[in-house]
N, C-alpha and C positions, 0 to 999 in steps of 0.2 A: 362122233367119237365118244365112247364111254368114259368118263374123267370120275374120278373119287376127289379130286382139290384145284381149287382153282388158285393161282400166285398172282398177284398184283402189286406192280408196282404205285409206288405212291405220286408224286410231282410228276404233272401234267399228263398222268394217267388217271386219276382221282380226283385231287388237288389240281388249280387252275394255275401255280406258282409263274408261270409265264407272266398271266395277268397281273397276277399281285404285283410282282415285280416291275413289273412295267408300269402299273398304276403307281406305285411308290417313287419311281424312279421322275414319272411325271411330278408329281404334286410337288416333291423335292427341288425340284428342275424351274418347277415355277418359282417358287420362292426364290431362287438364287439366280434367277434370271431377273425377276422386278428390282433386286436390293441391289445389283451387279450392274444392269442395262444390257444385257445380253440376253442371246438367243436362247428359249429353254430348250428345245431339240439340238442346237449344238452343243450343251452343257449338258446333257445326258451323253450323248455321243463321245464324249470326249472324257466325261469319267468313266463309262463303263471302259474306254481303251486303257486308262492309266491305268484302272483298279485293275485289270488283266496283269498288264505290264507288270506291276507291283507285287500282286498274287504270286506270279512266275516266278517274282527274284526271288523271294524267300526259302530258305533251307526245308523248307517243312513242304514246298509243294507238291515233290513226289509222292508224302504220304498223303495230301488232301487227296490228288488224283487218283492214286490206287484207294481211295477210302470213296472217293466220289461225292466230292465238295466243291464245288462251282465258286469261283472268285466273291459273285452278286451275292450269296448263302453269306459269307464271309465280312459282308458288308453290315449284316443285322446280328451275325450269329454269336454267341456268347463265348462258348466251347468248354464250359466248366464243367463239362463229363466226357465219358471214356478214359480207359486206365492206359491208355498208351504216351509216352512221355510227348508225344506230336500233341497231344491235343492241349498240354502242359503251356508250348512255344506261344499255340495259337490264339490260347488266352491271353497270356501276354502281349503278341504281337498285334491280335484285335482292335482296340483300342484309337493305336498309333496306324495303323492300317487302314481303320473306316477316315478318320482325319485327312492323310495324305494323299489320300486317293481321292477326297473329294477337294483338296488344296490344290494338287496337281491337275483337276480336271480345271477348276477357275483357272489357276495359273496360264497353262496352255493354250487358254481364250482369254491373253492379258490383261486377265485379272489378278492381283496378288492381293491376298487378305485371308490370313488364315483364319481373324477370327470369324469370318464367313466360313471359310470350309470347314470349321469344327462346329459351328450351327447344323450347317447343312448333315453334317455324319453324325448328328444327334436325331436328327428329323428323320433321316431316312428309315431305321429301324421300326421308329414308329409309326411311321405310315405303312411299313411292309406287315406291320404282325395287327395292324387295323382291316387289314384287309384278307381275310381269311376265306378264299374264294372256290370254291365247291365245282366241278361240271355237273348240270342241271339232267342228267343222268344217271347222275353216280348212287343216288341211294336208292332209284328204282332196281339199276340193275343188282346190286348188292342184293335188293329183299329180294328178288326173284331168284337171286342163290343160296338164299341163308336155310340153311335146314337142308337143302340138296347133295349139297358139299362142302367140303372140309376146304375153309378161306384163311390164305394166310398171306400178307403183309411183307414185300420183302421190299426194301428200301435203302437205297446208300446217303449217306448222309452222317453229320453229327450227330449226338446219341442225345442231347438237350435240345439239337434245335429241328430233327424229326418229332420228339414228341412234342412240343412248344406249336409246331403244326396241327399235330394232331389232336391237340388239346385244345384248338384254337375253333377247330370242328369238332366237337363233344362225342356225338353221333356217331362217327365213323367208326373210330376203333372197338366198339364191341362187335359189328360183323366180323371181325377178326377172331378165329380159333388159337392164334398165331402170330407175332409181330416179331420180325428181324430188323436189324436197322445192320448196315457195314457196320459202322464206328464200335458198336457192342461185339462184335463178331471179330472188329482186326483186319478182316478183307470185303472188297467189295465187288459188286458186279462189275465184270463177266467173269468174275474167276469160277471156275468149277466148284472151289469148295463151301462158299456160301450157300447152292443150286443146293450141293449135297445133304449140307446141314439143312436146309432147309424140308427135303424130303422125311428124311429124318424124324424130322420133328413133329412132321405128317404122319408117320409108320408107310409109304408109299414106293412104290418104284417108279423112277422116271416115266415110265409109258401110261401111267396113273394121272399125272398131273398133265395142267396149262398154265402157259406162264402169258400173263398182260401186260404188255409195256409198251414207254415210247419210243424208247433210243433202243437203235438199232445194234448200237456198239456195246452195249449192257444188258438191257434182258432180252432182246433178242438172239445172240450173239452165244451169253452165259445159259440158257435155257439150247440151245440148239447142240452146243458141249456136249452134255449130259443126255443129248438124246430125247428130251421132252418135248412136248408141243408148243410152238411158240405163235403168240397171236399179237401183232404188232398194230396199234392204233394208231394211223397215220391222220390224224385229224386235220389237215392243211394241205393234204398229195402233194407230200414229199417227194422226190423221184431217187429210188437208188438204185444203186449197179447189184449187182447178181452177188460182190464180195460176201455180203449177209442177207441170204434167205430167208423169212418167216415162214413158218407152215402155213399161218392166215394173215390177210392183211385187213384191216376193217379200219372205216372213218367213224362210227359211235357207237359208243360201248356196248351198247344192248345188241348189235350185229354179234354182238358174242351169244347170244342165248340161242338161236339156231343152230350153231355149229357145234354148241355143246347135247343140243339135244338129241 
């Protein structure tokens, strides 16, 4: 397929964010398991369910979802940018949010002591943004497209705590001709008009670009919209129903340089 750009999403199609997360969520876990006397896998378990629960209640959730902000992102994330008055609350609500969700996860496993779960929702940030975790393909396949075509970065997310990623890996974003983040933009994948803008910003027609991602519900989904090619990394063989078809499906990134060739 002849392509003039290639679209890449960023978290766990670039980024290892799974890992990190999960590493941070460990390290955390342990501590508050040795100070506690409980299980560190049940005290993960049991805050990541509250921090959802908690995520949900809030008035501001409809807009993280349509922005495409994951509860765990929310647990480190600052949100001191984007001009939308949502991102206003969630600074606000941050705070008191990383706290209660790590109090409600002890609680839960009868433990009550908040001033353990405001240790804990201090630590966990910083074990998450310690760990700035790369797939050990990411920068081959990147120089093997750099100069061929036009790369551009489309990512949903908060607009501090995508770049605070990005920044956290140096390296990555000059392969980018291009960087969208949702939060900057106002909407996020899979709405069509992100996909649009983003061509746009390319000078390209749908049938010009390939879009890379992992969720099938977002760039697979928003890229098939519009009509573009969509190449879904399914790193784990995932199994899904036919609702959303990928044009390609591939388990590591560089399976992408053949079908571009």
């Amino acid at each position: 397929m002849a392509k003039k750009a290639v679209l890449f999403d960023l978290d766990d199609t670039l980024l290892w964010d799974d890992r990190s997360i999960k590493e941070a969520f460990e390290a955390t876990c342990q501590r508050g398991a040795e100070v506690a006397g409980i299980d560190s896998d049940a005290l993960e378990e049991s805050v990541r369910r509250e921090a959802r629960a908690l995520y949900e209640s809030f008035e501001t959730f409809s807009f993280t979802k349509m922005i495409g902000i994951n509860p765990f992102e929310g647990l480190w994330a600052d949100f001191r940018e984007g001009e939308q008055e949502e991102f206003r609350k969630l600074e606000q609500l941050a705070p008191g949010y990383r706290r209660e969700a790590w109090t409600r996860g002890l609680s839960a496993l009868g433990v009550n002591n908040e001033e353990l779960g405001a240790a804990l929702a201090e630590q966990f940030p910083a074990e998450r943004r310690s760990r700035p975790l790369v797939y050990e393909e990411t920068f081959r396949l990147l120089e093997a497209l750099k100069g061929k075509y036009q790369l551009l970065l489309l990512t949903n997310g908060s607009p501090d705590l995508q770049r605070e990623k990005l920044s956290g890996v140096p390296e990555l974003a000059p392969y980018f001709d291009h960087i969208i983040i949702s939060g900057e933009f106002g909407e996020g994948k899979p709405a069509a008009s992100i996909f649009k803008h983003a061509l746009e910003r390319l000078g390209i027609e749908p049938e010009d670009g390939v879009m890379v991602g992992d969720k099938l519900t977002t760039d697979i989904l928003g890229a098939n919209t519009i009509g573009m090619t969509s190449v879904w990394i399914n790193r784990h063989g995932m199994e899904r129903t036919d609702e959303i078809i990928p044009t390609h499906e591939i388990k590591h990134l560089e399976e992408l340089l053949p079908l571009l060739a």
